[in-house]
N, C-alpha and C positions, 0 to 999 in steps of 0.2 A: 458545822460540827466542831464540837470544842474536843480539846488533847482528851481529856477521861472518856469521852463516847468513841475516839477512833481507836484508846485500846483496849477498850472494850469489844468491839469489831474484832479488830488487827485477832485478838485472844479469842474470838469465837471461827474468825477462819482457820487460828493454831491447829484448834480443837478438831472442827469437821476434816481438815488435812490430813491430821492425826490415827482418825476414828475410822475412814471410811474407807472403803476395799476399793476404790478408786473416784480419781478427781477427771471431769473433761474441762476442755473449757471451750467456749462458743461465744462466734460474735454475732451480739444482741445489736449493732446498730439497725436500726430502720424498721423492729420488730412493733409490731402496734400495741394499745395495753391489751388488748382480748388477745391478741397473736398469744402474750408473754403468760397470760391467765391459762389457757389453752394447755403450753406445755408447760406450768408448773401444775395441774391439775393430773394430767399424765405422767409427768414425772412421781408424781405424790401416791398416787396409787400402785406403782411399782418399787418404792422404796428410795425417790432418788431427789433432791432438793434443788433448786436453780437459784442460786445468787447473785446479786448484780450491785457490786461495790467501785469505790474508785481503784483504779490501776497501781496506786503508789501503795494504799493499804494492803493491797494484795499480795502486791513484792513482799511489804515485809513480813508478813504471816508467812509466806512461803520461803524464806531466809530462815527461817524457825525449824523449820520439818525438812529434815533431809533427804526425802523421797520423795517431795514435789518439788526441789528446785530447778528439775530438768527443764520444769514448764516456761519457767522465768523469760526465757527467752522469744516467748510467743506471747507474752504480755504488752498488745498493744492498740491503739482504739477502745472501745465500748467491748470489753469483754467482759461473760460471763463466766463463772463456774459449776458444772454440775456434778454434785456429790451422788455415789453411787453405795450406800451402804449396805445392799446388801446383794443384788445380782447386777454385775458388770454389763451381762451383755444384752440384759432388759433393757436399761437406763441406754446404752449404746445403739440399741433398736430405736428407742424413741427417738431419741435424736438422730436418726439416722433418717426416719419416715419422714419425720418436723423439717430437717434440711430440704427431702423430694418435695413437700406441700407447699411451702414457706420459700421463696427466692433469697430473702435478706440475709434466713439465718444459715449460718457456717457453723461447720464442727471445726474449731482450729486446730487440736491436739489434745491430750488425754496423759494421764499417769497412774500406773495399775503396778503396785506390787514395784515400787522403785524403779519400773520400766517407761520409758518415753513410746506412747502411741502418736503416729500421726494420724491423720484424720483420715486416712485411706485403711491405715491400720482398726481405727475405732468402726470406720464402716463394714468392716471384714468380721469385726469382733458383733459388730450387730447380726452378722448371717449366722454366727453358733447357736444350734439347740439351745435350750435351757441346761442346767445341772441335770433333773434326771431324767431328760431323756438320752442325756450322755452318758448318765451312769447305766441306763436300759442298755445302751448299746456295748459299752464294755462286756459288763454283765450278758448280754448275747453272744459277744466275741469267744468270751471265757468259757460258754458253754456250749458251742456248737461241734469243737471237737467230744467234749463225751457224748452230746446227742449221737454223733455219729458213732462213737465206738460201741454205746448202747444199742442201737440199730444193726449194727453190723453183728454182737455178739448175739442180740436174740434173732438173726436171719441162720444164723450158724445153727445154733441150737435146734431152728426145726427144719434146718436139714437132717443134722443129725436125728431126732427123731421121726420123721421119713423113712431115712433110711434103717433104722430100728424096725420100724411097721414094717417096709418091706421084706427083710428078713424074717421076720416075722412072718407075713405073709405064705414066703416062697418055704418055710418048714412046715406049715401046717397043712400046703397041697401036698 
């Protein structure tokens, strides 16, 4: 690989660093080429890309972008990185299921929103619902006190009209 194609590289991991709502990174040593097809086939249909570059080009794309340098320090052996551009904790499940199938591969760590995930962290983050069904459940939270006041104000009501009837009743004997 000659100097114009590494920064050429170097400037496309800038990029995907940059762009995407989070970076993991996983170690690819001992994975087979089907293993590797497998989960970028998976990854691809939930929105999530696997790359696998040398370890020096990747430092310095990540020396670039201020919110994945935390990673830097888990850069070592045959790693991978997995961009998560658009659901975190989708991309986080697959590779979460890919580590139980697969003995080789490791989730080493992750970086979400300037934050450092360890890889117990990113497994935790693969057990969250999706987005709406988290927005369902606020959205339930938010409405389960009116349901109840509503409930409670139409239980009142036919008491009160009940007790209307019966008055009612006991003047007309």
């Amino acid at each position: 690989m000659n100097k114009q194609q590494k920064e050429v590289v170097v400037s496309s991991l800038k990029q995907n660093f940059s762009q995407n709502e989070a970076s993991f990174l996983v170690n690819v040593k001992g994975l087979t080429v089907s293993q590797s097809e497998s989960l970028r086939r998976k990854l691809r249909d939930k929105g999530g890309r696997l790359q696998v570059v040398k370890v020096r080009l990747m430092k310095r794309a990540m020396n670039l972008v201020e919110d994945v340098q935390i990673l830097e320090p888990y850069m070592k052996e045959q790693i991978g990185v997995v961009f998560a551009s658009e659901s975190a904790p989708a991309i986080a499940k697959i590779l979460s299921d890919f580590s139980k199938e697969v003995e080789s591969f490791k989730i080493v760590a992750g970086a979400m929103e300037a934050s450092l995930l360890t890889a117990h962290e990113v497994r935790s983050l693969a057990t969250l619902p999706s987005r709406p069904v988290l927005l369902g459940q606020v959205v339930q939270a938010m409405q389960s006190p009116l349901v109840g006041l509503v409930f409670i104000t139409n239980q009142m009501m036919a008491q009160v009209v009940t007790i209307i009837e019966q008055v009612e009743k006991k003047k007309t004997e």
